[in-house]
C-alpha positions as CSV (number, residue, x, y, z in Angstrom):
1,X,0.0,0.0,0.0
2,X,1.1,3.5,-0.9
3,X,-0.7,6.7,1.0
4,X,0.1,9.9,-1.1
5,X,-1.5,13.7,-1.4
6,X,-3.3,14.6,-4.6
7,X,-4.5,18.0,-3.8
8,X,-0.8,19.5,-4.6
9,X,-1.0,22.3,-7.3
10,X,1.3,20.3,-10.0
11,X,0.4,23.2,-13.2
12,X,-2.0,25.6,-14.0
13,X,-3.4,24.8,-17.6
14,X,-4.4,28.2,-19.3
15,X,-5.1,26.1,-22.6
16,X,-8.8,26.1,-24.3
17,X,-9.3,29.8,-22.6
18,X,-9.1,27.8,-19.4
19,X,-9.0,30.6,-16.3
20,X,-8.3,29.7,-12.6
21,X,-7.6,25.8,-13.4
22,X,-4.9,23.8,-12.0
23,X,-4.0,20.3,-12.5
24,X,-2.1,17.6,-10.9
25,X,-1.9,14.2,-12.1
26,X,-2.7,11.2,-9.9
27,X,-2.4,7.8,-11.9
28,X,-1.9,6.4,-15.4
29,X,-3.7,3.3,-15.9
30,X,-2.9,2.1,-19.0
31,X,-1.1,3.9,-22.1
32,X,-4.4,5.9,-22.7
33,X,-6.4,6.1,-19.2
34,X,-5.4,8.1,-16.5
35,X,-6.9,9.8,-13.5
36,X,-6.3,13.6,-13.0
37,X,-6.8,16.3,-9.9
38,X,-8.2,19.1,-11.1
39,X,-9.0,22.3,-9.1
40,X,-11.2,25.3,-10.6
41,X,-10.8,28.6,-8.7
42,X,-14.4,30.6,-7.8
43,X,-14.9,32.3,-11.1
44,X,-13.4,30.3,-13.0
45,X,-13.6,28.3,-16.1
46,X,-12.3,24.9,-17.9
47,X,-12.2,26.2,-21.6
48,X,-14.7,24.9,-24.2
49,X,-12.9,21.9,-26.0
50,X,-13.7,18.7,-27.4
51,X,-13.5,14.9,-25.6
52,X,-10.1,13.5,-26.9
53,X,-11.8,10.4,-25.3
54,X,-14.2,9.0,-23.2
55,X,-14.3,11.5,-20.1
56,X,-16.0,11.1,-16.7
57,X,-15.4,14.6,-14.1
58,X,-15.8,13.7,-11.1
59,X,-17.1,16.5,-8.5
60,X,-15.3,16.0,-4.8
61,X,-16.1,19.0,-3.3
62,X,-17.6,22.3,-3.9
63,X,-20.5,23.2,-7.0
64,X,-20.5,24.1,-10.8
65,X,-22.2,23.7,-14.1
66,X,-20.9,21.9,-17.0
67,X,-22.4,21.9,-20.2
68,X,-22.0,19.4,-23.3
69,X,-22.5,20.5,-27.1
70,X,-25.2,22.5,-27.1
71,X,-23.8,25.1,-24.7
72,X,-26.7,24.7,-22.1
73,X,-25.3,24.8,-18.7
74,X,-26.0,21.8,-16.3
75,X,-25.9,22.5,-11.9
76,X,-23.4,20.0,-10.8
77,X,-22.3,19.4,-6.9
78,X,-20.3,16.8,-4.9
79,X,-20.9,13.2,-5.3
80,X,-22.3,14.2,-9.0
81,X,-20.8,13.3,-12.4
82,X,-20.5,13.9,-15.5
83,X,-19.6,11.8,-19.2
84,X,-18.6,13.3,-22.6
85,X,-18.0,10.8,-25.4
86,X,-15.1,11.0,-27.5
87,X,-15.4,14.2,-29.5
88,X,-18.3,15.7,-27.5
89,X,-17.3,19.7,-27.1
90,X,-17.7,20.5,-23.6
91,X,-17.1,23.2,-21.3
92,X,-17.0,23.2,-17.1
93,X,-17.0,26.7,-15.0
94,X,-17.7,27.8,-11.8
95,X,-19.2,30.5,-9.0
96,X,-17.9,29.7,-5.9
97,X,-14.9,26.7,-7.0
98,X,-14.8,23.1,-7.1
99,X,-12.5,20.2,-6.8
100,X,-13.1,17.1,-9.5
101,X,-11.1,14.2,-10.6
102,X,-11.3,13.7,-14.2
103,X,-11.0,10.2,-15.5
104,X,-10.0,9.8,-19.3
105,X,-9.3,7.0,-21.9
106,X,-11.8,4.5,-22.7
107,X,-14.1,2.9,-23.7
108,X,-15.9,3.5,-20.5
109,X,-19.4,2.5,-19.0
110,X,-20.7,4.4,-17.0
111,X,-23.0,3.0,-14.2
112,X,-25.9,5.5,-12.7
113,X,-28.3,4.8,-9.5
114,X,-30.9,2.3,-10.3
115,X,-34.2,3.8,-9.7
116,X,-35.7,2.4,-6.4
């Protein structure tokens, strides 16, 4: 067993228009899947960009929006998800900051809550 801190501030990414966004990475699963920290700032934005693969964001702590193709902007809190297929243009921002853990490669399937 290995114990070891993920919320260190490895680089800010500025790429995609991306403001107040820092990344650190925490595992690399195969040559294409790997699991990343990512830390938004209050105010601030994950640039609109396409999928380069499957993509599940993760959101730890704090509240957002993301929004997929069409632009329309979705409320998203802690303990809430969400997937963009390969090549779906996406775009994450938000008011008050948020921590998530982005998971990319693929394929992926995704498993929501059976209703009850």
């Amino acid at each position: 067993m290995r114990v070891f801190t993920f919320d260190r501030d490895e680089r800010e990414v500025t790429g995609h228009d991306s403001v107040g966004l820092h990344a650190t990475r925490v595992a690399q699963f195969t040559d294409t899947t790997r699991a990343t920290c990512l830390a938004v700032a209050p105010g601030g934005v994950i640039g609109t960009h396409p999928a380069a693969s499957h993509q599940v964001l993760l959101i730890v702590s704090g509240s957002g929006w993301v929004a997929g193709t069409d632009g329309a902007r979705v409320p998203v809190t802690a303990g809430q998800a969400a997937y963009w297929a390969p090549g779906e243009v996406h775009t994450t921002g938000t008011d008050t900051g948020l921590t998530a853990i982005a998971l990319e490669g693929g394929p992926a399937t995704v498993f929501e809550p059976e209703e009850r």
